[in-house]
matplotlib code that plots the C-alpha trace (Angstrom):
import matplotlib.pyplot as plt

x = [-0.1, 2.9, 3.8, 7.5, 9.8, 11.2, 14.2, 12.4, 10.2, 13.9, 15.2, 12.0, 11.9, 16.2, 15.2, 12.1, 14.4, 17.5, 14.7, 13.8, 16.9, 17.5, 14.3, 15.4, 19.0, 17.8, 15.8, 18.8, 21.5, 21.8, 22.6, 25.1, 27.4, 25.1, 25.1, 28.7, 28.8, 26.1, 28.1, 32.1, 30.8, 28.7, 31.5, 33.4, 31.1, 30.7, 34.0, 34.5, 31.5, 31.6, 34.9, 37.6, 36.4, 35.6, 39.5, 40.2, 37.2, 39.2, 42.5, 41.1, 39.4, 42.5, 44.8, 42.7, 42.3, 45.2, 44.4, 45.6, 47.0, 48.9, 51.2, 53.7, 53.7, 55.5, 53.5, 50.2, 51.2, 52.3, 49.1, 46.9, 48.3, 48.3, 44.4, 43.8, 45.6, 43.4, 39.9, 41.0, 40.9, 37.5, 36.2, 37.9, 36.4, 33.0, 33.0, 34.0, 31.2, 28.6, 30.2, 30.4, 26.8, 25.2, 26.9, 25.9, 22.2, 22.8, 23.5, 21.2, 18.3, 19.7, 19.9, 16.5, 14.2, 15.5, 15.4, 12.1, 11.1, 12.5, 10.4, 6.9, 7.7, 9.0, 6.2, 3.6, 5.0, 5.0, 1.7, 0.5, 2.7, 0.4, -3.0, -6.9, -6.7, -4.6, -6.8, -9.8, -8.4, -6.7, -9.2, -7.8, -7.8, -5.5, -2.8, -3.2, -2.2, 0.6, 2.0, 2.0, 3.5, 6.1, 7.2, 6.6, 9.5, 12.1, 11.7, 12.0, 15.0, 17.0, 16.0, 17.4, 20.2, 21.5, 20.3, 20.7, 22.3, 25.1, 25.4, 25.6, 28.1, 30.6, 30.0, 30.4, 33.0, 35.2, 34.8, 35.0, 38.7, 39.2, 38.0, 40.8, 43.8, 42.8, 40.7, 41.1, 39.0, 36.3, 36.0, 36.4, 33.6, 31.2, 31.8, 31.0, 27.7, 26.6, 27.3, 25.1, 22.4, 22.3, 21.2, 18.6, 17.4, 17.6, 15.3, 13.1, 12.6, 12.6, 9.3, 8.2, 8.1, 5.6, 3.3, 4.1, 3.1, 0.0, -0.4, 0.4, -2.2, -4.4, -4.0, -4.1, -7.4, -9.0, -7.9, -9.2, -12.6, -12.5, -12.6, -14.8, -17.7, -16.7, -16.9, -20.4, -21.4, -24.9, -25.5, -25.7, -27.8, -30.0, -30.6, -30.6, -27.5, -25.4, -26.0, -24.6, -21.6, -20.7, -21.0, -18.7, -16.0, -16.4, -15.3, -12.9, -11.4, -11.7, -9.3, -7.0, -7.2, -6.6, -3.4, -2.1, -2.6, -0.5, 2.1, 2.6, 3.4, 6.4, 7.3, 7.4, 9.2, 11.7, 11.8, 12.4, 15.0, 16.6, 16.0, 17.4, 20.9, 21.2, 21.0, 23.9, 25.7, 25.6, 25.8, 28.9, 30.7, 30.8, 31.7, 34.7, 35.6, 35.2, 37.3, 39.8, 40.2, 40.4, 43.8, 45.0, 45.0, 42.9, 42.6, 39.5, 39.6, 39.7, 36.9, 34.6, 36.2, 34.8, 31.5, 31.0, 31.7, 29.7, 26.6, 27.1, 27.1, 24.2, 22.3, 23.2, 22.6, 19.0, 18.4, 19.6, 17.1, 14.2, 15.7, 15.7, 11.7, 10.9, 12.5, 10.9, 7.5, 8.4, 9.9, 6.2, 4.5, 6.6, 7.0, 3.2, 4.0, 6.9, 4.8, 2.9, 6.0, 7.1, 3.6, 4.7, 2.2, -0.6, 0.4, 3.5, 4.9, 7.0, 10.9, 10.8, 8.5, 6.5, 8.1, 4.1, 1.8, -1.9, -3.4, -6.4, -8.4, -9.1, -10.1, -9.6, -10.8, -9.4, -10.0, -10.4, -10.9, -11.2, -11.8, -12.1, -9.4, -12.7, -13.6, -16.2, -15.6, -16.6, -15.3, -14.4, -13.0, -14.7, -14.1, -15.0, -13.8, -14.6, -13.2, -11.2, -14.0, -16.8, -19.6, -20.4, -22.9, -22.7, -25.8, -26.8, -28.7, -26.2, -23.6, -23.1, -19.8, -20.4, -17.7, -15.3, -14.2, -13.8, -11.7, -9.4, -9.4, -7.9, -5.9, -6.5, -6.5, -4.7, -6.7, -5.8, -5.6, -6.2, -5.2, -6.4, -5.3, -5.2, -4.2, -2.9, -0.9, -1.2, -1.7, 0.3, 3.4, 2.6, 3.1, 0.1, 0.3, 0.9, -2.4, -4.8, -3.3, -5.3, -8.9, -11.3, -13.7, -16.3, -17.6, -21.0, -20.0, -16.9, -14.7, -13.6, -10.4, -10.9, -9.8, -11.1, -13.1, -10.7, -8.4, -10.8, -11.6, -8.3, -6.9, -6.6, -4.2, -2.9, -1.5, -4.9, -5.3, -8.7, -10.3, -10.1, -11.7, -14.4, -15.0, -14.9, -17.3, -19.8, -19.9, -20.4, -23.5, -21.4, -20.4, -23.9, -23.9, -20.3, -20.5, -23.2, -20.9, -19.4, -15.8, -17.1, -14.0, -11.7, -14.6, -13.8, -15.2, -15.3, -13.8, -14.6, -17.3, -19.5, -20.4, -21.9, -24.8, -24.5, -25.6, -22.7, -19.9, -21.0, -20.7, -17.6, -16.1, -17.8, -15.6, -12.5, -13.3, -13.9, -10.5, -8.5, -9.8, -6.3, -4.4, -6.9, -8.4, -11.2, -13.8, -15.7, -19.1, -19.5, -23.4, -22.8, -26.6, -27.6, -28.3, -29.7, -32.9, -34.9, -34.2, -30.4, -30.1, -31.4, -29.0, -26.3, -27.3, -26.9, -23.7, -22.6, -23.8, -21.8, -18.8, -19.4, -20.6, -18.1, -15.1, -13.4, -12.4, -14.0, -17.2, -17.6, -20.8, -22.1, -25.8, -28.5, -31.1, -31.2, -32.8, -29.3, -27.7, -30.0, -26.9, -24.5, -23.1, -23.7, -25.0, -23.6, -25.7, -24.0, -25.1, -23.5, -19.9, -21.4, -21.9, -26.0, -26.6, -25.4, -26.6, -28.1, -31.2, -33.4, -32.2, -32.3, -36.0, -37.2, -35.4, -37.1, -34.2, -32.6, -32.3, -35.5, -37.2, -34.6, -35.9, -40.0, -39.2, -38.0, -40.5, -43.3, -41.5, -41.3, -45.3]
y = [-10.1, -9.7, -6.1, -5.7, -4.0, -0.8, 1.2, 3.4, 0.7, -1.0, 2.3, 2.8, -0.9, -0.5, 2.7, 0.8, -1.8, 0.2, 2.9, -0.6, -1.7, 1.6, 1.7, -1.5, -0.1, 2.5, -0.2, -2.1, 0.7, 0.1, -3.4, -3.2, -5.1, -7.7, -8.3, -8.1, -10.8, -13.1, -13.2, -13.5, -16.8, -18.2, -17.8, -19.9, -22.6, -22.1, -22.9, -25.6, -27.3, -27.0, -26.8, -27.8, -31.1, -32.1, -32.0, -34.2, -36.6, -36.5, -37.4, -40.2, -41.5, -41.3, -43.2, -45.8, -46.9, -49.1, -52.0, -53.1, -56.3, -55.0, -52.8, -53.9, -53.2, -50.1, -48.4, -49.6, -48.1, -44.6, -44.7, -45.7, -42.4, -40.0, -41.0, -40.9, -37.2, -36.1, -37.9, -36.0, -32.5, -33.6, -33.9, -30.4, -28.8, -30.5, -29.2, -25.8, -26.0, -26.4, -24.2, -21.0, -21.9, -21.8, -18.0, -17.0, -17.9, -16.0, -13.0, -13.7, -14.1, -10.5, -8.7, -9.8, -9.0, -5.7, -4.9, -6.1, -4.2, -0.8, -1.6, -2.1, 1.1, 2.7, 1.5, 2.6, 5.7, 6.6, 5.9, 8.3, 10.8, 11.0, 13.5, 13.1, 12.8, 9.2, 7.8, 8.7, 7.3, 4.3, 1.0, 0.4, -3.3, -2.6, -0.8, -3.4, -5.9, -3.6, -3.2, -7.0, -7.5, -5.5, -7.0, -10.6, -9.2, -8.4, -12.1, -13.7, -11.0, -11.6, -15.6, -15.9, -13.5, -14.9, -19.0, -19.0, -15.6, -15.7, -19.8, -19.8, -16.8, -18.6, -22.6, -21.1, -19.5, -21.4, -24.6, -22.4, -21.7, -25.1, -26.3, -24.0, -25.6, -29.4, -29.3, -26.3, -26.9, -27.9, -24.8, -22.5, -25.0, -24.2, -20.4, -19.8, -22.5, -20.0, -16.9, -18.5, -19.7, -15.9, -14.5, -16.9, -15.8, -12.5, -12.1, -14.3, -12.8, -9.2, -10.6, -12.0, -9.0, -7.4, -10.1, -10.5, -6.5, -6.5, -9.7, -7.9, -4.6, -7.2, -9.0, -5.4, -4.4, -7.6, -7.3, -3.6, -5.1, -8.0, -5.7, -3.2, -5.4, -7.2, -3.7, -3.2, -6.7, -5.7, -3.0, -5.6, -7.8, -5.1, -4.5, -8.0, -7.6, -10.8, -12.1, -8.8, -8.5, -11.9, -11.0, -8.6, -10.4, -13.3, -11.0, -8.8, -12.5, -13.8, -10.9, -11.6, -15.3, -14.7, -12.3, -15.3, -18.0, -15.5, -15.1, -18.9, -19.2, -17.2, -19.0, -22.8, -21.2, -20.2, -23.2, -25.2, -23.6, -23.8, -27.4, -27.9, -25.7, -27.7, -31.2, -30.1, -29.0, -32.3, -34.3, -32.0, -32.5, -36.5, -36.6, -34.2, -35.8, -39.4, -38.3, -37.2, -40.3, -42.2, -40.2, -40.7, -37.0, -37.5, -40.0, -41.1, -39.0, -36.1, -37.4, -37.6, -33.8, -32.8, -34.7, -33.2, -29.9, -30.0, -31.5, -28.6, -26.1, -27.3, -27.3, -23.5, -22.8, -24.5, -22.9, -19.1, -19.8, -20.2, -16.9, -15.3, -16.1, -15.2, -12.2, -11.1, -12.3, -10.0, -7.2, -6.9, -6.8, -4.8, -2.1, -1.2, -0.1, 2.0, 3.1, 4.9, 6.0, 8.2, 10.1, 13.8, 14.4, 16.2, 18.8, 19.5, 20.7, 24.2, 24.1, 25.6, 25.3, 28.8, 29.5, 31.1, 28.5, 28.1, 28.8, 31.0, 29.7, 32.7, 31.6, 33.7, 32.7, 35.6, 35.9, 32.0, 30.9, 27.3, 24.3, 20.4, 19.0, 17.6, 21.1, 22.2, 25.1, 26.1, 29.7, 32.5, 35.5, 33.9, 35.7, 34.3, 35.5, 33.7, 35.3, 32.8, 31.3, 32.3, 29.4, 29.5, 27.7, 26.9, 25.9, 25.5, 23.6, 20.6, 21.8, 25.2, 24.3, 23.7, 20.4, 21.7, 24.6, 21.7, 20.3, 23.5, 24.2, 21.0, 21.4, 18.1, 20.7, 23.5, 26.8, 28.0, 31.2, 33.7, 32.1, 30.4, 32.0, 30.6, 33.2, 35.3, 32.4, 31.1, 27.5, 26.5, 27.7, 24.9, 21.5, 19.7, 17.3, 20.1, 22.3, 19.2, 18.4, 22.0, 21.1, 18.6, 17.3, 15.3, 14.2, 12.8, 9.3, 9.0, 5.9, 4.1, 1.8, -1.6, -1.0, -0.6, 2.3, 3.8, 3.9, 5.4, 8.1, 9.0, 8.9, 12.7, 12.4, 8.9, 10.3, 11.1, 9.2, 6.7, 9.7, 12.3, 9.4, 8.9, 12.6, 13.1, 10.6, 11.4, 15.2, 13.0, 11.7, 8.6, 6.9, 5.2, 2.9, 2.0, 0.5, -1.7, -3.1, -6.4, -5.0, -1.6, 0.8, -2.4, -3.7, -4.0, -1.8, -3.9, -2.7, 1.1, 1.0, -1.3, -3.1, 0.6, 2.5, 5.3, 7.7, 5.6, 6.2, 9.8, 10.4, 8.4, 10.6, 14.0, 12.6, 12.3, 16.1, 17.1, 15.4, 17.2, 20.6, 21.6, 20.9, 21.7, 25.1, 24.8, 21.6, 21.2, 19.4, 18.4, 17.6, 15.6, 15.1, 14.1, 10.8, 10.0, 9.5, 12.3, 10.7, 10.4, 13.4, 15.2, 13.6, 14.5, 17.9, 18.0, 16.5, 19.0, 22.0, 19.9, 20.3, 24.2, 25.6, 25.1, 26.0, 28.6, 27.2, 28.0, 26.5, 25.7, 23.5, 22.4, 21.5, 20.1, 19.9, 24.0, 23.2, 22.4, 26.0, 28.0, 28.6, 29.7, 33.1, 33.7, 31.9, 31.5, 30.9, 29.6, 29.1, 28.2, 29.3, 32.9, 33.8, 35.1, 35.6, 36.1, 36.6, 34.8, 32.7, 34.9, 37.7, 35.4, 34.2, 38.0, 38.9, 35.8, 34.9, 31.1, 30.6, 31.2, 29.5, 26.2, 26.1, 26.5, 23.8, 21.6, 22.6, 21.8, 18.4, 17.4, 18.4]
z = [-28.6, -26.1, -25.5, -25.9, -22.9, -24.5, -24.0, -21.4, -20.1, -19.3, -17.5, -15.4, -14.1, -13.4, -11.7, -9.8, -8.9, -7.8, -5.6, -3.9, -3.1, -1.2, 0.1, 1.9, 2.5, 4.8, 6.6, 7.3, 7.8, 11.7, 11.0, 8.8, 10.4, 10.8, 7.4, 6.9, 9.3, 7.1, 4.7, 6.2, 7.8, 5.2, 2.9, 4.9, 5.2, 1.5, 0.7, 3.2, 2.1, -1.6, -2.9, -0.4, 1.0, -2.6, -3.4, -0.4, -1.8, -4.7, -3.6, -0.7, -4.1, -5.8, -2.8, -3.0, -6.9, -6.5, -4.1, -1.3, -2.2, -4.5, -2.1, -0.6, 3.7, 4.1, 1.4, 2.3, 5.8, 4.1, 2.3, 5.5, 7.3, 4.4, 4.1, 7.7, 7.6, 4.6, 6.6, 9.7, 7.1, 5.8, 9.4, 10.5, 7.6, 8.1, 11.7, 10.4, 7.8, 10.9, 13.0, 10.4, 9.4, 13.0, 13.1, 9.8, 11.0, 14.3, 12.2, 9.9, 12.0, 13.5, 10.6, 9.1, 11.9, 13.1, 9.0, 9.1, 12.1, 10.5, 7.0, 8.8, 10.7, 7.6, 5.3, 8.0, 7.9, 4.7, 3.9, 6.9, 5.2, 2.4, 2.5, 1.9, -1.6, -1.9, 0.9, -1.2, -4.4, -3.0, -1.2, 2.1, 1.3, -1.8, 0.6, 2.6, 0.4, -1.2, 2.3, 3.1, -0.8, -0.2, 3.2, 1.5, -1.4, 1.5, 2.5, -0.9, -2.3, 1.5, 1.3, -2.4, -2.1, 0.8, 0.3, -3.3, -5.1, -2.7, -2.7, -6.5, -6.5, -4.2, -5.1, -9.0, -9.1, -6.2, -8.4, -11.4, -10.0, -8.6, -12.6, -14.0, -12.4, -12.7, -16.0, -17.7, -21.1, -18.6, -16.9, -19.8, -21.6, -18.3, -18.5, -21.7, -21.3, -18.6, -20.6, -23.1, -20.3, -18.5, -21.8, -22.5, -19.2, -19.1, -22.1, -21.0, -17.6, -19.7, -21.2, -18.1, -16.1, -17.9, -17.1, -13.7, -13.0, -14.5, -12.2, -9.0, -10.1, -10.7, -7.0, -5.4, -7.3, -6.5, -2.9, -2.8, -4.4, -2.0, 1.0, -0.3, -0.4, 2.8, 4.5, 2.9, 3.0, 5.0, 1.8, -0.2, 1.6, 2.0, -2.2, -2.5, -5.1, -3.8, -7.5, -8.8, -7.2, -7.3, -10.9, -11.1, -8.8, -11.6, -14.3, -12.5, -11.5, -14.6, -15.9, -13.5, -14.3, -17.8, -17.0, -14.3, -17.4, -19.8, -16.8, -16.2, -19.9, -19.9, -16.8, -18.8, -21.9, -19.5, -17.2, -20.7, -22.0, -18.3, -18.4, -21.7, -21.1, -18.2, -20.3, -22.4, -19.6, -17.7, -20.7, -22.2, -18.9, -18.7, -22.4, -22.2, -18.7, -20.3, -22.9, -21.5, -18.7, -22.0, -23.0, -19.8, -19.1, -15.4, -12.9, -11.8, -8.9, -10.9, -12.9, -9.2, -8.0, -12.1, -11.9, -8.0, -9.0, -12.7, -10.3, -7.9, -11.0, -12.4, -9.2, -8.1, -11.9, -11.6, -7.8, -9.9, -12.3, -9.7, -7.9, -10.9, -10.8, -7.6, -7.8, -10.7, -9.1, -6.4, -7.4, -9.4, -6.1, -4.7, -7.3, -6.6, -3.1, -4.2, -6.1, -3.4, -2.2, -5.5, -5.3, -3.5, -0.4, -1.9, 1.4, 2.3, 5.8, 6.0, 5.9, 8.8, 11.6, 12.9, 16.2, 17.5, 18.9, 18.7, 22.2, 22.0, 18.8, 16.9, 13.0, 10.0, 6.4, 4.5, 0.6, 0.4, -2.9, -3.7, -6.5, -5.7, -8.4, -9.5, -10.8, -8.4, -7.4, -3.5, -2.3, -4.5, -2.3, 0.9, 4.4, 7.7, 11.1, 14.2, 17.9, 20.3, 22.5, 20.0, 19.8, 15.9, 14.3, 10.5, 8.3, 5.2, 2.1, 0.6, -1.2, 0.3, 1.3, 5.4, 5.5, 3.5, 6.0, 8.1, 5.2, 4.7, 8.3, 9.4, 6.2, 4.2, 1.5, 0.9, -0.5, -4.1, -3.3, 0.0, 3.9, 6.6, 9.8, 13.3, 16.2, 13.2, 11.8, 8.2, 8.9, 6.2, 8.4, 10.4, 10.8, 10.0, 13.2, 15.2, 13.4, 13.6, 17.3, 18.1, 16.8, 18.3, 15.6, 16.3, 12.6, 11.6, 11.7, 13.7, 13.2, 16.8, 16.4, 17.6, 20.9, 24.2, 25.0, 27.7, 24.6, 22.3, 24.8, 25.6, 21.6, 21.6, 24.5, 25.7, 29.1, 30.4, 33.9, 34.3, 36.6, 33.5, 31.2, 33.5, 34.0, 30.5, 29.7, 32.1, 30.7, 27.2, 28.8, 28.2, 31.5, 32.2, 29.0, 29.5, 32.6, 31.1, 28.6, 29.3, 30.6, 30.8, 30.0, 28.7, 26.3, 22.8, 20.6, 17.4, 14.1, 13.2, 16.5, 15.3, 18.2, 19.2, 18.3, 16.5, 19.8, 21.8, 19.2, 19.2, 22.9, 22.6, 20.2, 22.2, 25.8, 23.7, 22.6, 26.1, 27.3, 24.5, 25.7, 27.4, 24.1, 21.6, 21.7, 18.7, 18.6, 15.5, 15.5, 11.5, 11.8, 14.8, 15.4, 11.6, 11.5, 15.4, 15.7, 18.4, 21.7, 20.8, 19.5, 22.8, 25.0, 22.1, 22.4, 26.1, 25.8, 22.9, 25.4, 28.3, 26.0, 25.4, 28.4, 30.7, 28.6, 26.7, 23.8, 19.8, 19.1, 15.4, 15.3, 11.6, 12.0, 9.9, 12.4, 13.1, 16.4, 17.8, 17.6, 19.6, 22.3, 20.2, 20.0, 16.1, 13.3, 10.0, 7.1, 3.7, 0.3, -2.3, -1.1, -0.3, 3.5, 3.0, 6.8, 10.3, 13.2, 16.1, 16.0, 17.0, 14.5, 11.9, 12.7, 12.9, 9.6, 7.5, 5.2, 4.5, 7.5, 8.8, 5.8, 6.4, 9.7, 9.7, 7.0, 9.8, 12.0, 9.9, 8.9, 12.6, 13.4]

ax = plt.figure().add_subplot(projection="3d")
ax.plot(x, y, z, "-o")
ax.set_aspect("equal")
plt.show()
């Protein structure tokens, strides 16, 4: 059973579609002029093409029905030049046509790549505008395909608007005037045909749109699916579950097939009807116009200007129709991305930007409380002070709430109630490029772009000279296996660092650390030893106490293995959002608490 579009539905997809349009607008505002230009010269060329060489087709036509033989010289000779005058017209305009057209491109071609070239950015933009939270509920894959949707929609709206919305508008109504002052009942028939035809479509296309956005969440979950179990295709392999998820694609596909199937439906009611209006039109046109020649009212070269400009009706009538799909198609697609772009940033930036900077890394959890918006709550009244240049260690069962200071510190979440402070400042008075610009975190599994490993190194600040890299990476215990790679500091590290181990990618991400040290006065390790086996974890640990000994910056170093924080200045042990212990490993040994008890466990694990 077809849903029906209600009154609201109607005003949210006019408000969807006018948000778009500005959306695009700002894209295009420096080029402005560009598109007045598009559409000065085309117009010209329009008109030209379509309506004023027709009339000169029209009267060549008509100096000719009489022939030849039957004029005397000096006519036949008056005739001769008065056709050669009106060919010599058809030629100017035909050139003019060409000429206006080549310009109209040049602008064209202007407008739509430095447009393009401010949406990309724009879109980009946006979506890095948004916080943990939509990156956690959205597949990268399905953004991916919402970004490339959207940027497909500015093609097929600018293509259409320009090669058919703003053909039809001027070859319409140009021959609509030139109808009205050589066959007047003809043009006032045509008008009211299309008045007739524009409703038929517009309810059709109403119905149609419904469709056509379930179509395009459909395409972006499938995408989203798609890449999820490309990214995890080695998973799979390992459960042996190809058959299962093939499974599931079937049926999530076969949904989508069913919607497509319901979609295309709409789409050959509509093209039918179209078809049909345009039968009558042509047919109603060469009966009135036969007519009429019968009565003697035209002459047969107004019968050729009527039938030429009936044809050219009816074919900007039938290329509106196919806009009118594509657009629909498209505005579908694109409506997903926008909306992305109507969701408010989970965090916000300050108004107004603290004026004091972050230079010494002092850390001040005071009164923290917080829930996940899943309802799990973490911290109720939680303090935690940590002195600039203090080497903390943070332990720990699961669940105790070690990586989510990480989260609130970096502020991916904001607390629900209590502050965060950073030299004395509430981070939430600071710009949230700016606050994460001041921490180093090296995370459990870091993620490498697919870039070289110079550039990987030197992510956390770009200006860095080859001579810092290197001496960054050999602190990281790094240098030795990168010169064994192919290019050594230009090789490729494959998509998220896969061509690494996961001891390389963790030196890797250790030097960039190390490099950020001027700008960034607190590095966090989140369980940066975890998952390495012993031998990696060693040389790891050296380069973690590489990174730590020879500066001044805050320590904060989240461990699983307990082994690892025997340097540090103090120990903190958590459990279940409560601090239960501090002090260093030795103290904490002697006084036989968690601590003590989560580490003979290890001990007795390893022996």
């Amino acid at each position: 059973m077809n849903h029906p579009i209600t009154a609201s539905e109607q005003h949210s997809a006019f408000k969807a579609f006018k948000e778009m349009l500005l959306y695009w607008a700002a894209a295009a505002r420096p080029f402005r002029w560009y598109f007045l230009g598009i559409y000065s010269f085309y117009a010209i060329g329009i008109v030209s093409e379509h309506i004023l060489i027709p009339i000169y087709y029209q009267k060549i036509v008509d100096g000719m029905v009489v022939a030849s033989t039957e004029m005397t010289p000096d006519v036949l000779q008056s005739k001769y030049a008065t056709l050669l005058r009106f060919i010599v017209l058809v030629g100017v305009l035909s050139a003019t046509r060409i000429v206006m057209y080549r310009i109209g491109d040049w602008f064209f071609d202007h407008f739509r790549l430095g447009t393009v070239r401010n949406l990309e950015n724009g879109m980009f933009g946006d979506y890095l505008r948004h916080g943990r939270r939509f990156f956690v509920n959205n597949f990268a894959g399905s953004l991916l395909n919402d970004h490339r949707q959207m940027r497909g929609a500015f093609d097929v709206f600018m293509d259409h608007g320009t090669f058919t919305f703003f053909w039809w508008l001027i070859v319409f109504t140009g021959s609509l005037v030139a109808l009205s002052f050589i066959f007047p009942l003809g043009a006032v028939a045509i008008l009211i045909w299309f008045l007739v035809y524009l409703i038929i479509v517009i309810e059709v296309s109403k119905k149609k749109y419904v469709h056509e956005r379930k179509v395009a969440k459909l395409n972006s979950s499938m995408t989203g699916l798609l890449a999820d179990n490309l990214s995890n295709a080695m998973t799979i392999k390992t459960f042996g579950a190809e058959k299962r998820e093939q499974d599931h694609f079937r049926h999530r596909n076969e949904v989508r097939h069913r919607a497509r199937h319901r979609n295309k439906y709409w789409s050959r009611w509509r093209n039918g009807l179209q078809g049909g209006m345009l039968v009558i039109l042509d047919v109603g046109i060469l009966l009135l116009g036969a007519y009429y020649w019968m009565i003697g009212k035209i002459s047969p070269g107004i019968i050729v200007l009527i039938l030429y400009y009936a044809g050219n009706i009816s074919q900007e009538v039938w290329n509106f129709s196919r806009m009118i799909n594509a657009m629909t198609q498209s505005f579908a697609d694109a409506n997903k991305f926008m909306e992305h772009i109507r969701i408010s940033p989970d965090i916000a930036d300050p108004d107004q930007k603290e004026r004091r900077g972050i230079r010494h890394g002092m850390v001040h959890f005071r009164e923290v409380n917080f829930t996940y918006p899943e309802g799990a709550r973490v911290f109720e009244n939680f303090n935690l002070a940590i002195k600039a240049g203090e080497k903390v260690g943070i332990v720990g069962p699961s669940g105790s709430g070690k990586s989510t200071l990480v989260t609130l510190l970096q502020r991916h979440m904001d607390v629900q109630a209590g502050s965060i402070l950073m030299d004395g400042v509430d981070i939430r008075q600071l710009r949230q490029a700016y606050l994460r610009s001041k921490i180093s975190l090296v995370p459990q599994d870091p993620s490498l772009f697919h870039r070289s490993l110079r550039d990987n190194i030197a992510y956390g600040k770009p200006e860095a000279t080859m001579e810092e890299i290197i001496a960054a990476a050999r602190k990281a215990q790094a240098h030795d296996f990168i010169l064994e790679t192919p290019q050594g500091y230009d090789t490729m590290v494959g998509e998220r660092g896969i061509k690494l181990s996961g001891g390389q990618r963790q030196r890797i991400a250790i030097a960039r650390s190390i490099l950020e040290a001027e700008s960034a006065p607190i590095v966090i390790f989140d369980e940066a030893t975890s998952s390495l086996d012993n031998r990696a974890e060693k040389e790891i640990q050296q380069a973690i106490d590489a990174a730590l000994s020879e500066s001044t910056r805050t320590g904060i170093i989240i461990a699983h293995r307990l082994s690892t924080l025997r340097n540090v200045d103090r120990i903190i042990v958590l459990d279940q959002g409560r601090i239960v212990e501090s002090g260093t490993h030795t103290q904490l040994l002697v006084a036989g608490g968690l601590y003590a008890e989560l580490y003979n466990s290890q001990m007795l694990g390893v022996n």
